[in-house]
C-alpha positions in Angstrom: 29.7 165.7 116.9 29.5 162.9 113.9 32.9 164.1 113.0 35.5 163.9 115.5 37.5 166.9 116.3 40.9 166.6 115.2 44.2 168.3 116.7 47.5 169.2 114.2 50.2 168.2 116.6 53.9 168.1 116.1 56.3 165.9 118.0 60.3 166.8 118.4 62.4 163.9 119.9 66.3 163.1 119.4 67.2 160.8 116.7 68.3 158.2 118.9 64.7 157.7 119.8 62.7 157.6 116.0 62.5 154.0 116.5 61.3 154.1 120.3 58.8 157.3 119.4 57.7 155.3 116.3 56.5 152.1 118.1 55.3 154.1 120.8 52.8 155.8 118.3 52.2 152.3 116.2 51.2 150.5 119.7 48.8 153.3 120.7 47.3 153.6 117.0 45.8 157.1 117.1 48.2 159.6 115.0 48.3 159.5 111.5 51.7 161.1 110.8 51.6 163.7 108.1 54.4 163.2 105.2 56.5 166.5 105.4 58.4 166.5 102.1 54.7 166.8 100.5 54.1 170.2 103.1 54.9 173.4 101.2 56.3 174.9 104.5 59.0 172.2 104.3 59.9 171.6 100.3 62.7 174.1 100.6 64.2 172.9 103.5 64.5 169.2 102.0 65.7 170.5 98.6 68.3 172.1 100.2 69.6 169.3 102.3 68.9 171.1 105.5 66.9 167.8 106.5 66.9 164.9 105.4 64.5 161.8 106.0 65.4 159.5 109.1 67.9 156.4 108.0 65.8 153.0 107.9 67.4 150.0 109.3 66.6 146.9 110.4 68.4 143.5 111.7 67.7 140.6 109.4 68.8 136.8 109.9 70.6 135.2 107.2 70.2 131.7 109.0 69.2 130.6 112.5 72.1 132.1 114.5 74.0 135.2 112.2 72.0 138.5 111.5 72.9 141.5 109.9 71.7 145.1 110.1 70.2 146.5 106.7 69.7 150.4 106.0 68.1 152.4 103.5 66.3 151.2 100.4 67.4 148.0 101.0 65.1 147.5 104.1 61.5 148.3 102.4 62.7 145.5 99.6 63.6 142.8 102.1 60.7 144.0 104.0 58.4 143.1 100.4 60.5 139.7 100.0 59.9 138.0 103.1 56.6 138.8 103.3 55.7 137.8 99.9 58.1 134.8 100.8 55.8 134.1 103.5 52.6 134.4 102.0 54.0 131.7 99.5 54.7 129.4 101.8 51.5 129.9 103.9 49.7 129.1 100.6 51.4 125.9 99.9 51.0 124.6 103.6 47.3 125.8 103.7 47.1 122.8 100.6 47.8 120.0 102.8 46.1 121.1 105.9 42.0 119.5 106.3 39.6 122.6 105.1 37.4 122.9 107.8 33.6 123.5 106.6 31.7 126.8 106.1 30.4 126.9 109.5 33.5 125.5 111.6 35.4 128.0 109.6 32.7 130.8 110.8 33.1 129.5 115.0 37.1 129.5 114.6 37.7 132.3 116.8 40.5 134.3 115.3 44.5 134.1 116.1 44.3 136.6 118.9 47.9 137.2 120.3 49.3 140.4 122.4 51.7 142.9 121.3 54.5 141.1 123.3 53.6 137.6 121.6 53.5 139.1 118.2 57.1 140.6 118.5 57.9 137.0 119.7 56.2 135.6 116.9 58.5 138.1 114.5 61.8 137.0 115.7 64.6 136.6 113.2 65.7 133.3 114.5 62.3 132.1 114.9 61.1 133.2 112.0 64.0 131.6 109.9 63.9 128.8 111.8 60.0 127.8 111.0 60.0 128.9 107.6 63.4 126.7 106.5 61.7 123.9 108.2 58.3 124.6 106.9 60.3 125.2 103.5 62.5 121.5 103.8 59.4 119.4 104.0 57.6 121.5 100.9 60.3 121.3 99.0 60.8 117.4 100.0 56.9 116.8 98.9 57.8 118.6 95.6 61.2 116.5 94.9 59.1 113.3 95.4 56.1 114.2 93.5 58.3 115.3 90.7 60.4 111.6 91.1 57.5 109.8 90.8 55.9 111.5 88.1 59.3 110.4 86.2 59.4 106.9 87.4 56.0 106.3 86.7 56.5 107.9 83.2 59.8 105.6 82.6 57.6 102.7 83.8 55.2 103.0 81.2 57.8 103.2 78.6 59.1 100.1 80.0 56.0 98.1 80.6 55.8 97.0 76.9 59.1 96.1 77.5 58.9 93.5 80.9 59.4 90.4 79.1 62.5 91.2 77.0 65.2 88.7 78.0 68.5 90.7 76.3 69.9 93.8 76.6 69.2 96.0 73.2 72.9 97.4 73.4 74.5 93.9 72.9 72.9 93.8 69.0 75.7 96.0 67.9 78.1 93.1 68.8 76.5 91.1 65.6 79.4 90.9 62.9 77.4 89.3 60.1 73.6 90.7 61.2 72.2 93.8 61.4 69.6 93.9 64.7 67.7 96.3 65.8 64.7 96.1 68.3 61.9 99.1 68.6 58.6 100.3 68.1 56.5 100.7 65.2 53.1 102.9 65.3 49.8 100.6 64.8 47.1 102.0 62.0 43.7 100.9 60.5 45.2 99.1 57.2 49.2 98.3 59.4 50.7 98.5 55.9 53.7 99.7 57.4 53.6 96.5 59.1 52.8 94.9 56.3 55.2 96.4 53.9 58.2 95.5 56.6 57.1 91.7 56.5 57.2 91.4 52.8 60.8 92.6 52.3 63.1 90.8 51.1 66.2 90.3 53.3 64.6 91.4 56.6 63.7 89.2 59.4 61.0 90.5 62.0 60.5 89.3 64.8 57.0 90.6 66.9 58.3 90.9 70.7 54.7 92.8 71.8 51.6 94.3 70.8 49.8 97.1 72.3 47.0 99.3 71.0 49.3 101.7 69.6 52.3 99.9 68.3 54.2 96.5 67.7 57.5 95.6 69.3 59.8 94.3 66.9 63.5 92.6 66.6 64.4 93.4 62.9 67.3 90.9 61.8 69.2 92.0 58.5 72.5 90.8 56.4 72.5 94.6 55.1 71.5 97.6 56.1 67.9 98.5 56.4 67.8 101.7 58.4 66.2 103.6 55.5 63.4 101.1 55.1 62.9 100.8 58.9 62.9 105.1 58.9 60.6 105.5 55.9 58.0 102.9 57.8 58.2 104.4 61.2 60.0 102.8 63.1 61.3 103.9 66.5 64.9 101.9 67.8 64.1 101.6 71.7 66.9 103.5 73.3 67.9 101.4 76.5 71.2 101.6 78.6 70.3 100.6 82.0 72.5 97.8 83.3 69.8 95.6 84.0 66.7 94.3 82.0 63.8 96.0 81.6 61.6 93.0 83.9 64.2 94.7 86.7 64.3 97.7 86.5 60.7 98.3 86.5 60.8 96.1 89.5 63.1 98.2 91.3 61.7 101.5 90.3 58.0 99.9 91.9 60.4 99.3 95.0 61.2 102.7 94.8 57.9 104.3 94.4 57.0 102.7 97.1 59.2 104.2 99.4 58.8 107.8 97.9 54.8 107.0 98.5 55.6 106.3 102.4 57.9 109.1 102.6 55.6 112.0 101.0 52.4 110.2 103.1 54.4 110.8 106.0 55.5 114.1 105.2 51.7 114.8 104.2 50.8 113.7 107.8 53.4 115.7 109.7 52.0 119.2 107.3 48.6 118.3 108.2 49.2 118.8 111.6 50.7 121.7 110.9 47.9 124.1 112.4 49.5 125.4 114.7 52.8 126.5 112.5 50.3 128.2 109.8 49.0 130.8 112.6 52.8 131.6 113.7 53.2 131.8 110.1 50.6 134.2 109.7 51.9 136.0 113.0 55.0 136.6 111.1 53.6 137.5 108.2 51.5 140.5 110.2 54.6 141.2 112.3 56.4 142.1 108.7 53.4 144.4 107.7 53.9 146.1 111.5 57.8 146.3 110.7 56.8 147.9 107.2 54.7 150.4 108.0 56.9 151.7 110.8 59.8 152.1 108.7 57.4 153.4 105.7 55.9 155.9 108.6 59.8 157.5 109.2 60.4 158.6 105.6 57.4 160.8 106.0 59.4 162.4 109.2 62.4 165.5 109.1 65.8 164.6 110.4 68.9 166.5 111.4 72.1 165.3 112.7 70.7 165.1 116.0 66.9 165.7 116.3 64.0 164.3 114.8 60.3 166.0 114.0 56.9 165.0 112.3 54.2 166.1 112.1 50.1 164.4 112.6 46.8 164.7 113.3 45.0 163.2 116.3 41.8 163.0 117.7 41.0 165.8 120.1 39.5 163.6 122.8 42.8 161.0 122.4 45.5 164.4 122.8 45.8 163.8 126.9 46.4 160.0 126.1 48.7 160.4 123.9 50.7 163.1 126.5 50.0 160.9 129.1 51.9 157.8 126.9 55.1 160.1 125.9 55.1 161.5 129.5 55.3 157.9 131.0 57.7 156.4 128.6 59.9 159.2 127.7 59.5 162.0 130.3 60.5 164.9 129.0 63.0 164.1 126.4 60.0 164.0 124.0 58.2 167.8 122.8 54.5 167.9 122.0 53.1 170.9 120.7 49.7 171.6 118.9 50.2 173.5 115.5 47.3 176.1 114.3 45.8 174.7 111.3 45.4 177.4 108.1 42.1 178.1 106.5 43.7 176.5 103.2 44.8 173.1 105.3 41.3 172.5 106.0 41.0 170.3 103.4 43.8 167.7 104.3 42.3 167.1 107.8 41.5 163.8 108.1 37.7 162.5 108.6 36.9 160.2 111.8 33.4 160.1 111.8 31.9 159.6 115.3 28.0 158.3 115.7 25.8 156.7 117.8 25.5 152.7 117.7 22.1 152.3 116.1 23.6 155.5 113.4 26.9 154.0 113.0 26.3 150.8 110.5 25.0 153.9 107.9 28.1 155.3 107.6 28.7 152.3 105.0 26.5 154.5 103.0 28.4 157.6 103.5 31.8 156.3 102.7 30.3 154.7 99.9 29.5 158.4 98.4 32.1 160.0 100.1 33.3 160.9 103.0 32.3 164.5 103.7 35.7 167.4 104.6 36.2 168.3 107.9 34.3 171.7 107.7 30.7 169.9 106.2 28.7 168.2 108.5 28.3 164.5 108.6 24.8 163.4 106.9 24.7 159.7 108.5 22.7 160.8 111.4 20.5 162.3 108.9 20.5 160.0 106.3 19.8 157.1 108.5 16.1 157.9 109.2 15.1 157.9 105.6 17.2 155.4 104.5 15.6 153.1 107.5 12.7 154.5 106.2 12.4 154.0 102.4 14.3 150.6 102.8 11.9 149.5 104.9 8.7 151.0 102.4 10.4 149.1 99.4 10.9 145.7 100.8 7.6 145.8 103.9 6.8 142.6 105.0 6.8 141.1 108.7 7.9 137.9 108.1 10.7 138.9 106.0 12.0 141.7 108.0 11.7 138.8 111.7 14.0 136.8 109.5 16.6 139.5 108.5 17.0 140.5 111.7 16.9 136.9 113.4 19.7 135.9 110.9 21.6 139.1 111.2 21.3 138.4 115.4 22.5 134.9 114.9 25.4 135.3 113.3 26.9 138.2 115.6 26.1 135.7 118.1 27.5 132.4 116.9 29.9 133.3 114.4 33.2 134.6 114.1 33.4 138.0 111.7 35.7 140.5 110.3 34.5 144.3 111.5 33.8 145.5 108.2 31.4 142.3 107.8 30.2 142.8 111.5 29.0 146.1 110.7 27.8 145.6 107.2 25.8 142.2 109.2 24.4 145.2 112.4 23.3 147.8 109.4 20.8 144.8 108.1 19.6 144.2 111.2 18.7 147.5 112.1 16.8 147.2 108.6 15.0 144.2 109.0 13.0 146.3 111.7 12.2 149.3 109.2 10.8 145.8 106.9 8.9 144.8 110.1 7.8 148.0 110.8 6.4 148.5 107.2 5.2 144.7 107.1 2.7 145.4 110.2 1.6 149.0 108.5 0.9 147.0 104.8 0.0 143.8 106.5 2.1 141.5 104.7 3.6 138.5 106.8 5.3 136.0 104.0 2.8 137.3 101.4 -0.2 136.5 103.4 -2.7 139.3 104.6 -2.6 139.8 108.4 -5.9 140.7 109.5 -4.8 144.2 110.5 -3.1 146.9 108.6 -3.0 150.5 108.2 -2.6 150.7 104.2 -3.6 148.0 102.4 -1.6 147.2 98.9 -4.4 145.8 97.5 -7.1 149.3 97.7 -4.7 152.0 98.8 -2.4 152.2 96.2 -3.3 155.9 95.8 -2.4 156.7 99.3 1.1 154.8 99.1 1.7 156.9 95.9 1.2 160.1 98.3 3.4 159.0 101.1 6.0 158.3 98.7 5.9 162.0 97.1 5.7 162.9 100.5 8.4 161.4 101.9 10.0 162.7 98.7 8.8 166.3 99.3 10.4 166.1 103.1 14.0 164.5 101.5 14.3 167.4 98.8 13.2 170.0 101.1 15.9 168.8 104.0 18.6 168.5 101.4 17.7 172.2 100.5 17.1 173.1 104.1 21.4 171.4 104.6 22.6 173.2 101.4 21.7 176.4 102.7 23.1 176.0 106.1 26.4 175.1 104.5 26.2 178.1 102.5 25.9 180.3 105.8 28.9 178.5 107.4 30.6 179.7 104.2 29.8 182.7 104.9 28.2 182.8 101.0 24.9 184.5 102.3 23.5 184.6 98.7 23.9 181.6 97.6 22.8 180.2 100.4 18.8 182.4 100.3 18.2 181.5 95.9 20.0 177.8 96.3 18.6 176.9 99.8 16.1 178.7 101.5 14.1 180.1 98.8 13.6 176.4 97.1 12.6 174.9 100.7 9.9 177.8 100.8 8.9 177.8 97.2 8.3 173.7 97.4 6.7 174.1 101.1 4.5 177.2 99.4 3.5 174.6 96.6 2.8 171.7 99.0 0.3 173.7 100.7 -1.7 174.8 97.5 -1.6 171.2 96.8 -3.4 170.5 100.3 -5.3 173.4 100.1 -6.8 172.4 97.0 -7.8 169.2 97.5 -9.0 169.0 101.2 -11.8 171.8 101.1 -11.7 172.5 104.9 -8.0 173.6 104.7 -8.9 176.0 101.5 -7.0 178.9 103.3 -3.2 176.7 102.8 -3.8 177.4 98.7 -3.6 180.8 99.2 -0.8 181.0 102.1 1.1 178.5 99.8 0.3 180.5 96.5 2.2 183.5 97.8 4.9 182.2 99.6 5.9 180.3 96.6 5.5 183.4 94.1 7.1 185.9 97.0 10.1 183.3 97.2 10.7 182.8 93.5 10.4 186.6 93.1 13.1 187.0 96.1 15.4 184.8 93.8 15.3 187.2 90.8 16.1 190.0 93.3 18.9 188.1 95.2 20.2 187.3 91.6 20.4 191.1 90.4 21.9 192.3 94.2 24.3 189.3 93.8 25.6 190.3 90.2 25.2 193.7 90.5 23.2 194.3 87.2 20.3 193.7 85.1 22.1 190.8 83.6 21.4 188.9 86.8 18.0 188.2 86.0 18.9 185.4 83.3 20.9 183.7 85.9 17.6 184.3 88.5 15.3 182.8 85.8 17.6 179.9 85.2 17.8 179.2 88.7 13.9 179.2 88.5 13.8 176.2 86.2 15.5 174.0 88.6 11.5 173.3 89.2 11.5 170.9 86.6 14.3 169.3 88.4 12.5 169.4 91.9 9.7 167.4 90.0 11.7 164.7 88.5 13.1 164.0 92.0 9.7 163.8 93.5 8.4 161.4 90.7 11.4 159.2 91.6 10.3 158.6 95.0 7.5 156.9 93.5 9.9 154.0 93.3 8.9 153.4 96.9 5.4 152.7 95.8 6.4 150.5 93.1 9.3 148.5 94.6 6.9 148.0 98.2 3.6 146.9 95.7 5.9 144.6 93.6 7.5 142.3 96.4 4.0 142.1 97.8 2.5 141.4 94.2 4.9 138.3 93.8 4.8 137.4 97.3 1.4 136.7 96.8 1.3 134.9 93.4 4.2 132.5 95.2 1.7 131.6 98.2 -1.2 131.3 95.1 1.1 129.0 93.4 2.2 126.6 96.8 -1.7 127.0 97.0 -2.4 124.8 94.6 -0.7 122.0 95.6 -3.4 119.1 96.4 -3.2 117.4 99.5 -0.5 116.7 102.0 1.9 117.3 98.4 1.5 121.0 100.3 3.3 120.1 103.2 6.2 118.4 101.7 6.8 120.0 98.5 5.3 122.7 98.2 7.1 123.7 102.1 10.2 123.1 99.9 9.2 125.4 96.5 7.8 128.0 99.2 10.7 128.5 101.2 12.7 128.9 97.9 10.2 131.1 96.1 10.3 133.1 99.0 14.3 133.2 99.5 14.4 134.3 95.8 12.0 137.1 96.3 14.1 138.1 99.9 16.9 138.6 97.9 15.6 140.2 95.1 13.7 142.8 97.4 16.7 142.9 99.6 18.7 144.0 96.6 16.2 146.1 95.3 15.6 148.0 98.6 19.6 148.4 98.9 20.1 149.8 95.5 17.0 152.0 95.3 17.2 153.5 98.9 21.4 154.4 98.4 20.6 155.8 94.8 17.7 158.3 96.5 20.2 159.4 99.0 23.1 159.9 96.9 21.1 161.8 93.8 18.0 163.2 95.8 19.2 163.9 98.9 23.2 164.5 98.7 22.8 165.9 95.1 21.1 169.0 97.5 23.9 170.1 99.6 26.8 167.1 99.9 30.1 167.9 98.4 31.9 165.3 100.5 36.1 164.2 99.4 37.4 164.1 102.7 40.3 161.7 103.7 39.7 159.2 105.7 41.8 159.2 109.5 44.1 156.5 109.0 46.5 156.4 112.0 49.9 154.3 112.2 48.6 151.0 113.4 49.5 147.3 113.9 48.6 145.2 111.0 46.2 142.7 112.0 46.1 140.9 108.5 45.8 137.7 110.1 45.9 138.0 113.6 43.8 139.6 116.0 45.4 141.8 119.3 43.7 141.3 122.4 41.6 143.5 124.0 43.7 145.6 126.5 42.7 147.4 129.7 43.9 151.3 130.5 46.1 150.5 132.8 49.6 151.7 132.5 51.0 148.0 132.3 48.1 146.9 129.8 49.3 150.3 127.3 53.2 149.2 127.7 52.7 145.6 126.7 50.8 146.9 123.5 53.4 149.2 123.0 56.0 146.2 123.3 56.9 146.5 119.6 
């Protein structure tokens, strides 16, 4: 089946053992554990206090060596803080570690660690222990970036300064002079300057000029701060117990050092490779720890027993006794629960297809995933989607080099899943472009000397396979809808919504047929009549359905859908169009390289044509994507796909950043990944 079979179960267990029972299950990642207090059958019995969520708790390290235990809400918070405490600090160590390039990054097989060497990984001491050190030196770096940026901004204050032979301070000890030494701002006209020069009474002395401003010792037998104010000028503010020439010596001296230290420090985070992927072990160890204790507020407790209740897969039931069997005995009760006609709704989806069907199901969950009582469309979507993809974009060359890149990077590189499939659905789809390349004879642009239909003089005929193919998606959606109907039991609806319109469109594709090849005259009539006999049949089935006359409007409403039918057939024309344009501008590219003169082909032109062409891969590529998931989703699910199921999601380890190895079924194998 595309969609897995899936078993309610419900496990009872000792409270004493939630912690044991709940790592068992995260280890073996294949129950999704249902949150009670949401089930109606249990509201009343937590409103009343006659259960009660199980108590969280964990032990947490304060420092290296003293721990403490934490319970309730408290837990899920320190849970948050040290993880986003962590993700901090792997941020600001990623900073001064070498970025490997594009492609290194791509080879760089991921962290893979087992079960046992992640718990490790997530030891309090451990973990307190790498990030305070991790911590000491970031913080040191931070201390002595912030120093310098201070000494180097005194410094330049100072500089100005280097040649003054007196300490500024000591003027105050004048009894019969008034000095004062400081800055005064430079401008186009200095008549500030000037203005200071010509008064009477006031000696100035120039100690500097910059740029920007004069340095000036201003001697006076009165007092001239107003004067000195109204002009701008700015008393330099020194109380350092040696001259500035010193101190900008010694706070060189000191940069220096702060320089050696932070390159040092610099060096020793650089190296620090090996600390980021225990970092991130930790990090994924805190997710594991989270979502174990988030996984026991969806259970019931009493004073001394424990329940919950989950769905599994049906296939992964005798594992899953076999695992509580093994590490509990029979101080652990499993039961399967009967699931109501009205629960059919929350049971979660795994769907469950072949390997050349499974990379479609990106399309699926794109729409939606369907409930558990539809049937899964990927294993009939993927033909026409492989199909029409592979009419819209048609050409050989390009489809070789989709599915040579594709094959290269599963095989050299590195991925994520989600990338890995995304990477396998291409590939599969750079065939239907091969395919369709060879039947339009298109390789790059160029016209192979074979071909079925030619773009060029049998536009026509690619305007009838598209309608066809059109004719065959409408008619299947139909053919689905109607199906679903009968599994509903909803007999009616199922003949005038379903049946009849996959009859009436297969009646008026034969007249079509019938009428224009001569030697099949006899389909127009066959056609005629099943199409009138079928649309009459509606107008009946309406009336029975209603149970009066009045169900004829709804019969003759239903009959107008036609116009409907017809818009979705003319969309399928996009086939023809999308598959006539790439090879249209394919062409004019190669027409363009063309006329190039000489060996200015070979060189440059080899350059513009491989980027012509990448431009119009994309663009196709794109195009073909788009195009091909908007005919599914309107045209073909619009027919008989309702689709809102849940997706399984089973209590799991988090693998973030890390990667668990592959284990083998043996007993010893399953216990080490249940090591949490």
């Amino acid at each position: 089946m595309a969609i897995s079979p899936m078993k309610k179960i419900a496990l009872l267990f000792t409270s004493e053992q939630v912690d044991a029972v709940t790592e068992l299950l995260q280890g073996l990642e294949i129950v999704e554990i249902q949150d009670l207090k949401a089930q109606d059958s249990w509201i009343q019995a937590f409103s009343s206090q006659q259960v009660t969520s199980p108590q969280l708790s964990v032990n947490v390290y304060s420092d290296q060596e003293n721990s403490k235990e934490l319970v309730g809400d408290e837990v899920l918070r320190h849970l948050e803080n040290q993880q986003r405490h962590l993700e901090v600090l792997r941020e600001r160590l990623r900073v001064y570690l070498p970025i490997p390039g594009v492609v290194e990054r791509l080879r760089t097989p991921p962290q893979a660690v087992t079960a046992t060497e992640l718990k490790s990984l997530g030891e309090g001491e451990r973990m307190v222990r790498l990030s305070q050190e991790i911590q000491t030196k970031l913080t040191r770096v931070k201390v002595i970036e912030d120093s310098l940026e201070d000494n180097r901004d005194l410094m330049k204050l100072l500089e100005p300064w280097r040649d003054l032979q007196f300490f500024p301070n000591n003027l105050n000890e004048f009894q019969f002079l008034q000095a004062q030494v400081g800055t005064l701002p430079r401008t186009a006209d200095d008549q500030a300057y000037k203005v200071l020069l010509a008064t009477e009474g006031l000696q100035v002395e120039e100690l500097f000029v910059t740029e920007k401003e004069y340095g000036l010792l201003c001697l006076s037998q009165g007092n001239p701060e107003d004067i000195l104010k109204t002009a701008g000028f700015q008393v330099f503010d020194y109380d350092e117990a040696m001259l500035p020439g010193e101190k900008l010596s010694q706070l060189d001296s000191e940069n220096k050092e702060l320089e050696a230290e932070k390159a040092a420090l610099i060096d020793q985070l650089g190296n620090y490779q090996e600390q980021l992927g225990d970092l991130q072990g930790q990090i994924d160890f805190l997710l594991t720890q989270k979502s174990r204790q988030v996984s026991k507020t969806l259970m019931a407790n009493t004073t001394h027993l424990t329940g919950l209740e989950g769905w599994i897969e049906e296939e992964r039931l005798p594992e899953l006794q076999e695992a509580l069997e093994t590490e509990f005995g029979s101080t652990v009760f499993l039961t399967e629960l009967t699931v109501a006609d009205e629960e059919q709704a929350q049971i979660p989806i795994k769907l469950n297809n072949t390997a050349l069907v499974e990379p479609f199901e990106l399309l699926t969950e794109m729409y939606a995933l369907p409930k558990y009582y539809e049937k899964d469309p990927t294993p009939i979507l993927a033909p026409f989607y492989f199909t029409f993809f592979g009419m819209m974009v048609a050409d050989l060359g390009y489809g070789l080099l989709i599915s040579l890149l594709a094959f290269l990077a599963l095989k050299l590189f590195y991925l994520p899943k989600n990338t890995i499939r995304f990477i396998k659905f291409f590939s599969i789809l750079g065939i239907a472009v091969s395919i369709w390349g060879l039947i339009y004879g298109s390789f790059f642009g160029y016209d192979l000397p074979f071909h079925l239909i030619s773009t060029r003089t049998d536009v026509m005929m690619i305007l009838i396979v598209s309608v066809v193919f059109g004719l065959l998606t409408v008619i299947s959606g139909l053919f689905l809808g109607g199906l679903q109907k009968v599994k509903m039991k909803d007999y009616s609806e199922a003949y005038h919504s379903g049946f009849a319109w996959c009859l009436i469109l297969i009646g008026l594709a034969m007249v079509a047929v019938g009428s224009l090849a001569q030697p099949y005259a006899v389909l127009a009539t066959i056609g005629k009549w099943l199409a009138i006999l079928n649309a009459l049949a509606i107008l009946v089935v309406s009336v029975v359905q209603s149970k009066s006359l009045a169900g004829l409007g709804q019969g003759f409403f239903n009959l107008y859908n036609i116009s409907s039918y017809v818009g979705d057939l003319v969309s399928f024309t996009r086939l023809m169009a999308l598959g006539l344009s790439g090879a249209s501008i394919g062409s004019a590219f190669n027409l363009i390289v063309g006329l190039f003169p000489g060996i200015s082909k070979f060189t440059v032109g080899l350059v513009i044509f491989i980027a012509l062409h990448a431009i119009n891969i994309f663009l196709s590529l794109l195009s073909g994507y788009v195009h091909g998931a908007r005919l599914m989703f309107v045209e073909f699910f619009g027919k008989f796909y309702e689709g809102g199921g849940q997706a399984f999601s089973p209590l799991k380890v988090s693998e973030k950043y890390i990667v668990l190895k592959e284990h083998q079924s043996s007993l010893g194998d399953e216990a080490n990944k249940r090591s949490f």
